[in-house]
N, C-alpha and C positions, 0 to 999 in steps of 0.2 A: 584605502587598502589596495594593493595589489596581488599579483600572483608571484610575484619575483619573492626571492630569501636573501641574506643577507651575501654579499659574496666578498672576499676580503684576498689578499695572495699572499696573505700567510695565514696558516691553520689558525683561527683562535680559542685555543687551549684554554683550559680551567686556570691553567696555572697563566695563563695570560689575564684571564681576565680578575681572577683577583690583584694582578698586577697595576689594572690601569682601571680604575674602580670609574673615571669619570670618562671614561670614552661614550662618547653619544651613540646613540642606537636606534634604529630604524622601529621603533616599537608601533608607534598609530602606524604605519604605515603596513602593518602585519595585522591591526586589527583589536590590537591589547588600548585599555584605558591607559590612563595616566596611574589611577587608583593599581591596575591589577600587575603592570610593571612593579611598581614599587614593593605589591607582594609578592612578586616572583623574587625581587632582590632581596626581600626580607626572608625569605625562605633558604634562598642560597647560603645568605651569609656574604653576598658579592651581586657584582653586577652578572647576567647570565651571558654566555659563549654564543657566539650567534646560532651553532646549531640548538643550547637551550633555547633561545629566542624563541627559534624555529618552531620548536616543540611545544615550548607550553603554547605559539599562538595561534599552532593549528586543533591543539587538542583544548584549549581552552575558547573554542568560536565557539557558537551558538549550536551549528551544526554537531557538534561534539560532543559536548558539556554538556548541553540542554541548561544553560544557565540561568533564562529567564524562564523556564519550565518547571522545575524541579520540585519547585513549595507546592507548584498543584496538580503534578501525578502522585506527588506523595497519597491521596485523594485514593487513589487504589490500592492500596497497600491497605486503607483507612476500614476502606469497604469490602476488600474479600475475606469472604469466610472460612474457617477450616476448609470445610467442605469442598468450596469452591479448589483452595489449594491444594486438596487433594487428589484432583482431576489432572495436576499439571505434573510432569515432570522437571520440566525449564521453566520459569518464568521470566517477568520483566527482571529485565538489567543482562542476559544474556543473550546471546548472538540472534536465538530465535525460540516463540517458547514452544515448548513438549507436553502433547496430551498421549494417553495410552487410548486405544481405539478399542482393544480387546483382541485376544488368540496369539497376544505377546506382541502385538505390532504396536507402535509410537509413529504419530503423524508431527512435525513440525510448520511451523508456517509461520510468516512475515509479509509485512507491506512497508516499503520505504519511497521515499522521495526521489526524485532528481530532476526537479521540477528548473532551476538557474541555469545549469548544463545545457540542458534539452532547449532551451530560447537562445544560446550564444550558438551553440552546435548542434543541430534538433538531432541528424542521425547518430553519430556517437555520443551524446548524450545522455539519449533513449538505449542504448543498446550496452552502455558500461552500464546505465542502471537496472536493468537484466542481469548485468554480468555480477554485480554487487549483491543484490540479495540472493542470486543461486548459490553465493559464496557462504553468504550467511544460513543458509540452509547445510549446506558441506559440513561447515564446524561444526556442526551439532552432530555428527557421521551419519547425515543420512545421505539418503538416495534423492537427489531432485526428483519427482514427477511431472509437475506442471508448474506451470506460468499463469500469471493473471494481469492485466493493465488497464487501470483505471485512469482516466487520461483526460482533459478539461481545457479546452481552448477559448482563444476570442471567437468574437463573430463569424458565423462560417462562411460567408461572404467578404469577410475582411483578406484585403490583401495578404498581411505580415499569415494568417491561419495557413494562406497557400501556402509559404512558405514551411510553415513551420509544422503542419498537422503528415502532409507526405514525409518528409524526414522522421517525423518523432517513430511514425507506423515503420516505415521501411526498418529504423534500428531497432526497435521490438522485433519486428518479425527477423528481421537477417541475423540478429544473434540467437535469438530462441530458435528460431530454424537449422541454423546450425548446429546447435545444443542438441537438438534431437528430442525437445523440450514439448509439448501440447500446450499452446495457449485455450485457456479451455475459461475464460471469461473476462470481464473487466467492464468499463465503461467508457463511453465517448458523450460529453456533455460542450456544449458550446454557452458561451456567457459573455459578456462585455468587459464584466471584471478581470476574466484572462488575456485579456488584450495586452500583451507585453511580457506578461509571467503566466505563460500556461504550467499546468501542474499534471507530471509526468511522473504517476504513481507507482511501483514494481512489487507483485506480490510474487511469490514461490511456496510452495507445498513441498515437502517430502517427505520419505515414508524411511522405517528403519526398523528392525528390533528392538526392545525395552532396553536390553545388555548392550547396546550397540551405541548408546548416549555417550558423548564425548561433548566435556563442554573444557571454557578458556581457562586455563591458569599454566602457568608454574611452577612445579613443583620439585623436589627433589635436588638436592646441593649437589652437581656435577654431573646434570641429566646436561645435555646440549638442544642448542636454540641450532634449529635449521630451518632455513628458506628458500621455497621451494617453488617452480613454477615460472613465468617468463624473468626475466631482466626489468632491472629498474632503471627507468629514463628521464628525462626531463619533462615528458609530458602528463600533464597531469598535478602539477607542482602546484600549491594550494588548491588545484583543484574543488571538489563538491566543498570539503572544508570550508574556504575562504569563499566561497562563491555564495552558498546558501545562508550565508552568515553578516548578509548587509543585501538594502534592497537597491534593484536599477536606479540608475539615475531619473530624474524627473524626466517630460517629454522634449525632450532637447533635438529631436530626430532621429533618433535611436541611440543616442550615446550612452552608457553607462560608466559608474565610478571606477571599474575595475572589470577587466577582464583574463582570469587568470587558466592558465590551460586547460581546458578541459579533455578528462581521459581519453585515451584511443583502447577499443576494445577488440579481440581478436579471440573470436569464439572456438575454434578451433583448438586454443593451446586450452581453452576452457575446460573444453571434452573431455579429453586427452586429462586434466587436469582433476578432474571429476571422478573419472577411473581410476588414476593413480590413489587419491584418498581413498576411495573403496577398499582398494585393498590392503590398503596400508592398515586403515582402522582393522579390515575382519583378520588381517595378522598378528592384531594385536602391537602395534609398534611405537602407538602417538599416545602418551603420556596426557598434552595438554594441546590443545589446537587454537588459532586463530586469522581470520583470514585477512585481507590487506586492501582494506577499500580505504575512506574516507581518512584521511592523516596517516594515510601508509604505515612504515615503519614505526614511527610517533605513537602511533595506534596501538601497535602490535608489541611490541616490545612494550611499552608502558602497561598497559591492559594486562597481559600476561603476568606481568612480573609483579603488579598491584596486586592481582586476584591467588597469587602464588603463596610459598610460606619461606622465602629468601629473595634475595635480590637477585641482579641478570647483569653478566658481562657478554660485552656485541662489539664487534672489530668491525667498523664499515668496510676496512680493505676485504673484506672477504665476499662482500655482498656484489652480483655479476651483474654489471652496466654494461647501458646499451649506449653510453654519450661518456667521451672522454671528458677529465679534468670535471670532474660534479662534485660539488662541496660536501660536507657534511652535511650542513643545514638540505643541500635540496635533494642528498637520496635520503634522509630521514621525512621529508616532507613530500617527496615525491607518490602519486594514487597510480601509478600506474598498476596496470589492471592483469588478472589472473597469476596470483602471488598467494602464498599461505606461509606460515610461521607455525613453523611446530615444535616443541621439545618433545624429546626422544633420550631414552635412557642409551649412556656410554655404552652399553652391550646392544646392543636394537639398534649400532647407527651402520654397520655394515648391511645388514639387510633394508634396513631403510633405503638407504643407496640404491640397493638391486634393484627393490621393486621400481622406483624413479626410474631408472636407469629401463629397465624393462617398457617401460610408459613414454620413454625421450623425453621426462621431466627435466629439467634441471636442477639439481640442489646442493648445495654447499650449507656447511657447517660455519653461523658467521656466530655464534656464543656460546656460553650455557650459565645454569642457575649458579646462583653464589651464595655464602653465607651471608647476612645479614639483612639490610631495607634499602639499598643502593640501586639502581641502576649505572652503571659504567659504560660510557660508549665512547670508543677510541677509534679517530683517522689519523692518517699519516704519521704513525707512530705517537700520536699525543691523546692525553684524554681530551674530550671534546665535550661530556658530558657528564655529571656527574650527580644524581638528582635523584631525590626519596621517589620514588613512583608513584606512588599513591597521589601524589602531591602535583602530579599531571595529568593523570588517567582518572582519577575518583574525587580529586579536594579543589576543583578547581571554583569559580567563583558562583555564589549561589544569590542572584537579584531578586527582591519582591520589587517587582515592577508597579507602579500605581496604578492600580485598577479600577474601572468609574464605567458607567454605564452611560453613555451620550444620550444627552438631551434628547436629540432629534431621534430616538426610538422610540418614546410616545407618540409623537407622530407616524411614524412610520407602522407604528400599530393602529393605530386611527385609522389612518387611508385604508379600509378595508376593499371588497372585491364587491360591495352588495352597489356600489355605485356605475358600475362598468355596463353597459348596453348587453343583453344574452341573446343570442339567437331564439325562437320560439317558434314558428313557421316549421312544417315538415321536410319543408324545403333548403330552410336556413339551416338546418340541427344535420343534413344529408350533406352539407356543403363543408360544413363547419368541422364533422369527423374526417371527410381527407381532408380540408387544410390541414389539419393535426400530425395525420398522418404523415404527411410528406413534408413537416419542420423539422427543423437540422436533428433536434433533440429530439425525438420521436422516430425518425425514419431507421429504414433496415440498415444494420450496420454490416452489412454483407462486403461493401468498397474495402472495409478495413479489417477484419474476420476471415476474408479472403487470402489476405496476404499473411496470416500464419497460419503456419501446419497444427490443426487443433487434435488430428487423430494419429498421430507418430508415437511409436512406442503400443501402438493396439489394446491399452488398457482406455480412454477415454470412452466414455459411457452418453453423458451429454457436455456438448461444449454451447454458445453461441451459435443460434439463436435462442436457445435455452435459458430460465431465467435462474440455475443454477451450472456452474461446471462438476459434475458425476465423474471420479475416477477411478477404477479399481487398484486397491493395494494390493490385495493377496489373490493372484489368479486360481489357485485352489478353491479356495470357500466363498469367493465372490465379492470378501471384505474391501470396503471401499469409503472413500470420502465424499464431503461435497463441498463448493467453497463460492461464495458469494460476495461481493464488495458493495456498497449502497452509499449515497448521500445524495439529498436534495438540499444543496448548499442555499438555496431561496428560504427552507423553513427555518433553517441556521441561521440566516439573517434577520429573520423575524423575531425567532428565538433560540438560540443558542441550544439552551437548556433542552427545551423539547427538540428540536431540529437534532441534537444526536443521538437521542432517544428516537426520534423516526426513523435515524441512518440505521440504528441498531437494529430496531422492529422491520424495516424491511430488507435488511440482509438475514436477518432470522429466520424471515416469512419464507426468502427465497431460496433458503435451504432446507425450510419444513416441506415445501411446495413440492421439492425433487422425495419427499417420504423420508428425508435422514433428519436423525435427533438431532439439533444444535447443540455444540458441545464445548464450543472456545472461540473468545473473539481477540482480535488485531487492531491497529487502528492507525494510518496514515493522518495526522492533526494541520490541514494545510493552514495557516492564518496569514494575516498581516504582518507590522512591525511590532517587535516587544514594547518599544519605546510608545506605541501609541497606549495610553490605559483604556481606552474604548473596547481594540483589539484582544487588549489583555482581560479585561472585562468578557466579551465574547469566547473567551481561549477557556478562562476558568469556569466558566456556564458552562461547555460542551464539554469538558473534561468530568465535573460533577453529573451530570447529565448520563455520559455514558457509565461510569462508573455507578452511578445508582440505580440505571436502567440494566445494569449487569447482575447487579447484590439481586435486583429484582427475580432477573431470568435465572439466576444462580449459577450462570455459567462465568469464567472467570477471564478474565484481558493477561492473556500472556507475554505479551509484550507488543510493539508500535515503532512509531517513531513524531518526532515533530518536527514541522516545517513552517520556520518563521520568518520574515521580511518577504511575502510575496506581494510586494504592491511594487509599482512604480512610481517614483517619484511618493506625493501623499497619496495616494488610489490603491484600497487594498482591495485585494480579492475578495468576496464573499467569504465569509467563512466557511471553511469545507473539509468538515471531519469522517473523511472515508473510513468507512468499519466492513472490514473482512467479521464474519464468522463461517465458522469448519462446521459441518456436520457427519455424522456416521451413520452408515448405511450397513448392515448386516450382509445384505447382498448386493449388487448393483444393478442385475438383473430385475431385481424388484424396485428401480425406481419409475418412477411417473416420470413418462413423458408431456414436452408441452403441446398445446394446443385442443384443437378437435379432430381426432384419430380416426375417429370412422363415423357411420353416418347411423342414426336411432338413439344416440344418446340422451339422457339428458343432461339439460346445461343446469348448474346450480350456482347461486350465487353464494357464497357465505363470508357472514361480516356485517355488519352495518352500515349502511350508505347514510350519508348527514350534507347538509348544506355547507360544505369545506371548499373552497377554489382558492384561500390566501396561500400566496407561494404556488400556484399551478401551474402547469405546462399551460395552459389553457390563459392565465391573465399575461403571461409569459407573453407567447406567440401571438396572440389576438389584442391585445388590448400594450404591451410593455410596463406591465403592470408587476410593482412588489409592494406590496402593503397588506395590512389585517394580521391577524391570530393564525398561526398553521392550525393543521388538522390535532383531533384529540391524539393522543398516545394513551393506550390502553396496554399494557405488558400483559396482565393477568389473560385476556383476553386473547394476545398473542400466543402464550405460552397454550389454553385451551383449545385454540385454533391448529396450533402444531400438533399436540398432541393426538388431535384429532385426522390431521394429516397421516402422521407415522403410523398409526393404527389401522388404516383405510388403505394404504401404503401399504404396509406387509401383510394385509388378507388379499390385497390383488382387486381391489374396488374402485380402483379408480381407474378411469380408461384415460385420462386427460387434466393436465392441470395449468393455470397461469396465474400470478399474483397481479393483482392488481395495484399501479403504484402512479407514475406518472402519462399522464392523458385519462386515468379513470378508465371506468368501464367499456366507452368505445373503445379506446388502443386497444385493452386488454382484446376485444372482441376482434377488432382488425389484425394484432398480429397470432390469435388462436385460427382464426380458419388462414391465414395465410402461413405457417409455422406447421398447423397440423395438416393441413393438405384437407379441409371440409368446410365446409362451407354448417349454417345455423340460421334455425328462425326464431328468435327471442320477439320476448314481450316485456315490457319496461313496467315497474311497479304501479301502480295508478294514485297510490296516494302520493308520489314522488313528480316533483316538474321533470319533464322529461332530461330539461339540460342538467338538474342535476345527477339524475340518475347517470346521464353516459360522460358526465366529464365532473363530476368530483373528486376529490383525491383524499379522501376519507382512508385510514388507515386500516390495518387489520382485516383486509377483504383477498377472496380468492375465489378464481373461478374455477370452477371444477366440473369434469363430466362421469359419467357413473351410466352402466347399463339400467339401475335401479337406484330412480329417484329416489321414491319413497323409501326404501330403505339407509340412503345413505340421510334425509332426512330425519329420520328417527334416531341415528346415531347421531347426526349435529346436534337434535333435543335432546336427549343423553348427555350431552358433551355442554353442552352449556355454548352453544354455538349459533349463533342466528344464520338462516341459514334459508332460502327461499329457490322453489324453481323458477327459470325466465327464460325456457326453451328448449330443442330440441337441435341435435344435428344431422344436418343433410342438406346435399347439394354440393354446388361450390361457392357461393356467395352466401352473402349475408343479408337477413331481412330484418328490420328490427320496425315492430309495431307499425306504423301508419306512413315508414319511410319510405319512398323508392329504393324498391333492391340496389344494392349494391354488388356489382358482379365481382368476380374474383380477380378478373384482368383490369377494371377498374380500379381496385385494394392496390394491385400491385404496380401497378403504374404509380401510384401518388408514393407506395410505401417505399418503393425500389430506387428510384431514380435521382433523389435529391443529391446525395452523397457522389455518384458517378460525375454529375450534373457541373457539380461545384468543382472538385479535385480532380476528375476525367478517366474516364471509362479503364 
């Protein structure tokens, strides 16, 4: 498969190519079977135009279709409830899904991929996939607020990481900083399995009024298709489509099977781009919206005119290039970046214009709706396409992939973590919390948090180092969101099933932790190849997993995306199903901040601590260890624990808070007095081995400070909450039971430094 289209010097028309039924056609080499040409030519009634080519084989990639996906997200449709549906206004299958927050606002939100891009080109990569999902937030009419980027590298000591972790950060931050955007969380995990295919996640929030929802179609016979926003060029041309829809080549030295352009982004016409929608929608002018990422045109026109109640005429001469002599085929396929597609009623296209025109948009009139189920698309005076829609945008081909569960996962459950040497000495356990500290995966991500602007725009509340991002929507009443992303792709590998269930429970935890109810989850699905049934096996574990751990929380998955073939060569990624959940905050002033805030507190643990280390930072970094059972997954237990958060939370009892996830109860402790500016003297439970107590990774736990222990422990027994004191705050270090203090410049040195260390100051 390549990035190239078909290119020919003479147009080829429909009426050509019913002409010459056997002319041969570039079809594997766009990424089509043998099988799904043949139904594309059964569909036509002919062989297809090379711009249909085009079409169906950017919108029928993997990237597109979800065509080995589809039989098991049906899976949540399976599992949500009225109830649950009732919370959304958008769901899965549109641009991005819609929850109502309260006092008439509606919050949006998404997590995508661009994970292939970002290893061929790390900074435009990274920075159209910024630019793609803020797009997808637009079409919904709302307002972006914030950015999130969850982000997963090789080795951080590995060469290829230099290269490619400064670029991925630099195109996060230089488009979002240009946006005027808050990155206000995300994550930086390093792993052996990213070595070659790091996975470069993009999440966006936005906020809107309830009336203020626009979603994608169609509609109306002699409404007009206008396209609006930069020029369509050659770069980008099968683009994410064709890229994320086959994996790298094996280890050959870098070579891969195909390299097709990857977008160039230019945030600025974004802005600009971003205002003009504003206004458009609160003028009431856009009929039906959608924006122009992934299959560009292909996309947009198809999508639209599927989801409509007619069909769509589109003149490519109308459409304004930025490269002479471009076929049909490649400005229909072309992703270039900050583009939208809107119909607009024949009375609403003069002020449409204005306002464009007001903004330095550019927009031109290239169709409009038609009677019947046709799409019609015509260059150089001939038809060039001619095709049911539905029948590229929503019927494209739907695989049951063989699914099996490899051998070698009983063993890999076997090799547990109880065989691994533990530190035990006051000495070893004092040495053993900074090594921890100061591993890739553990340390301050301050190097990379740095380089975006987390408080632009003056609503951000808490960003990084926070273990949720706090935003306010409504500067009046203080209403606000929270938004979290989570995966320990290690328990995933252990076990699928539970391992998204933990992703779920501690992006949960770590929106209950900031005091806001959990309210709606997302979910970026990174895997391997479809073609492996292992992979597919792991795929449909973690898809039932989350979805059952959702029916549980009763909060509903609005929508996602999946990202398949991230291996190279046979070497797949870990499995790693990042889950965004939202939460709401009544006011934002009232959320918890993290850490230890001041000094006389007390420290409280609450949760359960267990002998858990399978999948730990801890067998990780010490030992390179993956083997045994993850930790339990308790939801009921979660959901009490939240509740018992938000409660404590809006009486104003809580002076301090952090979840407890990966490194256990020491990180936890290491980044509270270096986060909250105090320092604490704990004492370790005594029926617990000490290493358990500071580096298990037992789920469902939270560290919390309160001016009034014993009071906020009578509410945890009330609450159904375990829940214990283990200290006090004061000072600036940390003491913990029979350890040598640990000073605070001590902390900071091992926690600070690695990240500068590796990639440079």
């Amino acid at each position: 498969m390549t990035g190239t289209v078909p290119q020919l010097d003479t147009v080829d028309s429909v009426e050509r190519a019913a002409a010459t039924p056997g002319q041969p056609q570039p079809y594997r080499e766009l990424g089509l079977k043998d099988d799904e040409y043949a139904r594309i030519r059964d569909i036509l009634g002919r062989r297809p135009t090379d711009a249909e080519l085009a079409m169906y084989s950017v919108m029928w990639s993997e990237h597109c279709s979800y065509k080995s996906s589809k039989v098991h997200l049906r899976y949540f449709g399976e599992t949500t409830t009225d109830e649950m549906r009732a919370k959304m206004l958008a769901g899965i299958g549109e641009n991005a899904g819609v929850v109502e927050i309260g006092d008439g606002w509606a919050v949006t939100f998404k997590v995508e991929s661009h994970n292939h891009p970002s290893y061929v080109e790390p900074y435009q990569g990274a920075a159209t996939g910024v630019g793609g999902i803020v797009r997808d937030i637009m079409a919904m009419g709302a307002r972006p607020i914030a950015v999130a980027d969850p982000l997963r590298f090789g080795p951080a000591d590995a060469p290829d990481t230099a290269r490619v972790l400064p670029g991925v950060v630099a195109g996060v931050g230089g488009y979002g900083n240009c946006l005027g955007l808050p990155n206000v969380g995300g994550e930086v995990v390093f792993d052996a399995s990213y070595a070659g295919n790091p996975l470069v996640n993009a999440l966006c929030v936005g906020s809107m009024r309830v009336e203020d929802l626009h979603l994608a179609f169609a509609s109306g016979t002699g409404n007009k298709i206008i396209l609006f926003g930069a020029r369509t060029g050659l770069d980008g041309i099968g683009g994410v489509s064709v890229l994320a829809s086959e994996t790298f080549a094996g280890d050959d030295g870098g070579g891969r099977k195909k390299l097709p352009s990857v977008q160039v982004g230019d945030p600025f016409t974004e802005k600009v781009l971003i205002e003009c929608c504003l206004e458009l929608f609160h003028a009431g002018l856009v009929v039906g919206i959608q924006d122009l990422g992934g299959a560009g045109l292909s996309c947009a026109t198809s999508e639209l005119a599927s989801a409509g109640d007619g069909g769509m005429a589109v003149d490519l001469d109308a459409v304004p290039l930025r490269a002479e002599g471009m076929t049909a085929a490649e400005i229909l396929s072309s992703e270039s970046q900050e583009r939208m597609c809107a119909v607009v009623r024949p009375e609403d296209v003069a002020a449409f214009m204005a306002v464009c025109a007001k903004w330095d948009t550019l927009a031109t009139v290239i169709g409009e709706v038609t009677e019947g189920d046709r799409l019609r698309i015509t260059h150089r005076g001939e038809t060039v396409v001619d095709v049911p829609p539905r029948t590229v945008a929503h019927d494209g081909p739907v695989y049951e992939r063989p699914v099996e569960r490899s051998a070698t996962q009983d063993a890999l459950l076997a090799d547990g973590p109880e065989r691994l040497p533990r530190p035990a000495a006051p000495t070893e356990l004092r040495a053993e919390i900074l090594r921890m500290a100061a591993s890739p995966n553990l340390c301050s991500r301050a190097w990379v948090t740095e380089q975006y602007d987390r408080y632009v725009r003056g609503n951000t509340a808490s960003a990084q180092p926070a273990d949720t991002g706090v935003v306010r929507v409504d500067e009046e009443t203080g209403r606000g969101i929270a938004v979290s992303t989570d995966c320990n792709a290690r328990f995933a590998a252990l076990d699928p099933y539970t391992g998204a269930q933990l992703a779920l429970a501690e992006a949960y935890r770590n929106v209950a932790v900031s005091g806001a109810v959990p309210a709606a989850v997302t979910n970026c699905l990174n895997f391997g190849s479809p073609e492996d049934p292992h992979v597919m096996w792991q795929f449909s574990q973690a898809v039932r997993g989350l979805a059952d751990g959702c029916a549980q929380l009763g909060i509903p998955v609005t929508g996602g995306n999946v990202s398949f073939y991230n291996q190279t060569g046979d070497r797949a990624i870990l499995p790693t199903p990042v889950i965004g959940v939202l939460g709401v905050l009544d006011d934002v002033a009232r959320r918890v901040r993290s850490g230890f805030t001041g000094d006389g507190d007390a420290v409280v643990l609450l949760g359960e601590t267990r002998d858990e280390l399978a999948g730990s930072e801890w067998a990780h970094v010490v030992h390179g260890h993956l083997g045994g059972r993850p930790p339990v997954v308790d939801l009921a237990a979660e959901q009490r624990l939240a509740a018992l958060l938000a409660a404590a939370a809006t009486d104003g009892v809580l002076t301090g808070s952090h979840d407890l996830s990966d490194g256990g109860l020491a990180q936890a402790l290491v980044e509270a007095v270096l986060v909250g500016g105090h320092g604490a003297e704990i004492d370790l439970p005594d029926e617990l081995d000490p290493f358990v107590a500071l580096f298990s990774e037992s789920a469902g736990r939270v560290l919390v400070t309160v001016a009034d222990g014993d009071a906020l422990l009578a509410r945890a027994a009330e609450a159904g909450v375990p829940a214990r004191r283990i200290g006090t705050t004061g000072g600036s270090g940390l003491r913990i039971g029979t350890l040598a203090p640990l000073g605070a410049d001590e902390l900071r040195e091992a926690w600070e430094g690695t990240l500068p260390g590796l990639f440079g100051a």
